[in-house]
C-alpha positions as CSV (number, residue, x, y, z in Angstrom):
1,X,-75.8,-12.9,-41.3
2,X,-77.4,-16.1,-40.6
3,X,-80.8,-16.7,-39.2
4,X,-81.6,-18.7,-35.9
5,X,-85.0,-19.4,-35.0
6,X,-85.1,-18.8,-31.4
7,X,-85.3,-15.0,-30.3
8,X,-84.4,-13.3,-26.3
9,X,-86.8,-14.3,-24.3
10,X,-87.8,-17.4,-26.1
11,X,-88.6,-20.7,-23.4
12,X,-86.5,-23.5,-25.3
13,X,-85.5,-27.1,-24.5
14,X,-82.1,-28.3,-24.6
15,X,-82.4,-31.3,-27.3
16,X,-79.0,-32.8,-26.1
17,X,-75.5,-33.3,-23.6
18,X,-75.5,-32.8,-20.4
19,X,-78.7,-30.7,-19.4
20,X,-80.9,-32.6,-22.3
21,X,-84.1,-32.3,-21.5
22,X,-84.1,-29.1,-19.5
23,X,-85.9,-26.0,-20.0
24,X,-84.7,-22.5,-19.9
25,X,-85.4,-19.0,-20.8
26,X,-83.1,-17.7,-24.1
27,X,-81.1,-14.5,-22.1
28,X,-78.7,-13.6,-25.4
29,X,-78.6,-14.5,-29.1
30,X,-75.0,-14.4,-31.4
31,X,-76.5,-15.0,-34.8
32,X,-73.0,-14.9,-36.1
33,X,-71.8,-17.6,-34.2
34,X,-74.8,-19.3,-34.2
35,X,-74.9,-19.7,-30.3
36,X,-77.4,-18.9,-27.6
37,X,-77.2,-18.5,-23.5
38,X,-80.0,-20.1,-21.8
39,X,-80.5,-19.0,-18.3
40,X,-79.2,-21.6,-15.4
41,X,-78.3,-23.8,-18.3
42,X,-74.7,-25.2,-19.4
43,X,-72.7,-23.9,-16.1
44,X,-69.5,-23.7,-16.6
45,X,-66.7,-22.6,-14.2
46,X,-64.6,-19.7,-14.7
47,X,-61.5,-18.4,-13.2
48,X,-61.6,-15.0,-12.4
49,X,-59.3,-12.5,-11.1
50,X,-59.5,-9.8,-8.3
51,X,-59.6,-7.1,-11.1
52,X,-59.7,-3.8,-8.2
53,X,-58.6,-3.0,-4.5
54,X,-60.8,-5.3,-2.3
55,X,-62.6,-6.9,-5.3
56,X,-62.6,-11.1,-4.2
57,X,-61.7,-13.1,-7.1
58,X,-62.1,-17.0,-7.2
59,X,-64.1,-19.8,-9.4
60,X,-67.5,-18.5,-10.3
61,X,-70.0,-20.4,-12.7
62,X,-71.5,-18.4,-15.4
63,X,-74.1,-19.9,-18.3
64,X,-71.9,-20.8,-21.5
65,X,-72.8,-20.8,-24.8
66,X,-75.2,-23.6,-26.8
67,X,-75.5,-23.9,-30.4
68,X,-78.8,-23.1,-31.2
69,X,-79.3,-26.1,-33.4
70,X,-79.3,-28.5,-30.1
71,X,-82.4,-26.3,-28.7
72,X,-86.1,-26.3,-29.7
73,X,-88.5,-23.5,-28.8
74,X,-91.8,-24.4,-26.4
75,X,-94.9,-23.4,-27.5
76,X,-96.6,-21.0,-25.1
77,X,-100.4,-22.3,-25.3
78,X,-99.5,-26.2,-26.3
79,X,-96.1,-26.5,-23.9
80,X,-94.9,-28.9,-26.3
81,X,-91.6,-28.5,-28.1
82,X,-92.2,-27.6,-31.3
83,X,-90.6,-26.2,-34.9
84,X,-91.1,-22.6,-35.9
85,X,-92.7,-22.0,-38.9
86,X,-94.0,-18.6,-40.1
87,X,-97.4,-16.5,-41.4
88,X,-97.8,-13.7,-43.7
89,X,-100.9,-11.8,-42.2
90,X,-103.4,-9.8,-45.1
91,X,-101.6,-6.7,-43.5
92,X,-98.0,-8.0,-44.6
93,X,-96.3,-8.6,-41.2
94,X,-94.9,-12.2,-40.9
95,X,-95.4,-13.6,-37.2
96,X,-94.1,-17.1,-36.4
97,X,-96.4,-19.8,-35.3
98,X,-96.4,-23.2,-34.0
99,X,-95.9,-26.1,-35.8
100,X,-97.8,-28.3,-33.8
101,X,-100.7,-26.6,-33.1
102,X,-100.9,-23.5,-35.0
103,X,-100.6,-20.7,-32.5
104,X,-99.1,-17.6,-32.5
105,X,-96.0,-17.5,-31.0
């Protein structure tokens, strides 16, 4: 299983492509594929079809997926983009902190 630094829920910036720049809160995490979904982020237009009896289909847009290598979590009390790094506490639990200015995250 490999390990991706941002978690649901994280706020993260898009590093590059088309929405470079652009900030966004992290709705699902595939660690397998090593992909994230950032809310209103990445649009991309699907077909769909009327699946039921009276059910409209059409082109909807829907968030695709980013790799989370192109995304970098914002600090909550700096607001800067920042790396993740991580603390072991006295009590033994590991909490991840900024790497810019040392908060909690």
């Amino acid at each position: 299983m490999n390990k991706i630094h941002v978690k649901t829920g994280d706020t993260v910036i898009i590093l590059n492509g088309k929405d470079r720049g652009k900030e966004g809160k992290v709705l699902a995490v595939s660690p397998k594929e090593g992909k994230v979904i950032i809310s209103g982020r990445n649009l991309v237009t699907k077909h769909v079809k009327p699946r039921r009896v009276g059910e409209e289909g059409g082109i909807v847009k829907a968030e695709g997926a980013i790799y989370a290598c192109k995304v970098q979590l914002v600090c909550s009390s700096c607001g800067k983009p920042t790396r993740v790094g991580h603390r072991i506490s006295e009590d033994g639990t590991k909490s991840r902190i900024c790497k810019k200015c040392g908060a909690t995250l």
